[in-house]
N, C-alpha and C positions, 0 to 999 in steps of 0.2 A: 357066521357073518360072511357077507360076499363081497366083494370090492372090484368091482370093472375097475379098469386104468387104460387111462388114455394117455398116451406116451405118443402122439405125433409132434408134440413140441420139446421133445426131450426127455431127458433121462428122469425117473421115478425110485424113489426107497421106502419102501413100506417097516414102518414099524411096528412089529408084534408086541400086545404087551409081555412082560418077561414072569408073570404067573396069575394068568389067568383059572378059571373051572381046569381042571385037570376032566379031559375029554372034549374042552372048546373047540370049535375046529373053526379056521378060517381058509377061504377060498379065494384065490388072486387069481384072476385073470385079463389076459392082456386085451381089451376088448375091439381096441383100434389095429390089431395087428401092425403094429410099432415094434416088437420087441427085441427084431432081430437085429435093427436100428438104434433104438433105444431102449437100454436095459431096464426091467426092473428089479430094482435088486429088494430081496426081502429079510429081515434081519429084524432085530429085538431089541428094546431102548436098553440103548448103551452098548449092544450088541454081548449082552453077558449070558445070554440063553444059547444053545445050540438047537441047531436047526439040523437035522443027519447027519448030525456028527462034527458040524463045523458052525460060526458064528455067523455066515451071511448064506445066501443063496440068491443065485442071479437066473434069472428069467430073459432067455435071450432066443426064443424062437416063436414065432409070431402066431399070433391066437392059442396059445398056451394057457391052459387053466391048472392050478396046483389046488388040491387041500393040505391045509396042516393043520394037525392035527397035536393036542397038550397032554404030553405023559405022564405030567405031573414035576420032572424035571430038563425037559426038554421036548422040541418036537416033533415030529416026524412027518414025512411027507407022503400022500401016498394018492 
């Protein structure tokens, strides 16, 4: 799945769902180049999934695209 984000009117949190296909991959990218401004932070409902190793991930440099990617019990970014 892909998801532009438009953050020129403020801040954005994207929520991954927390066990999705193991190998889903989802793509954020900051489409407005906003993000150095406004963050988007990406994290997982209720934020009980880790994401590299921790529970959120913030996007803060502008026109930034991320995959992540479901290991089965967490995800990783690459």
């Amino acid at each position: 799945y892909y998801m532009a984000c438009y953050v020129s009117a403020g801040v954005l949190t994207i929520r991954l769902p927390n066990i999705p296909v193991t190998g889903k991959v989802f793509i954020v990218k900051d489409a407005s180049g906003d993000s150095a401004t406004n963050n988007i932070t990406v994290t997982t409902v209720g934020g009980v999934v880790n994401i590299d190793g921790a529970p959120t991930f913030i996007i803060n440099t502008d026109y930034r695209s991320l995959q992540f990617v479901f290991t089965g019990s967490a995800y990783e970014i690459f």
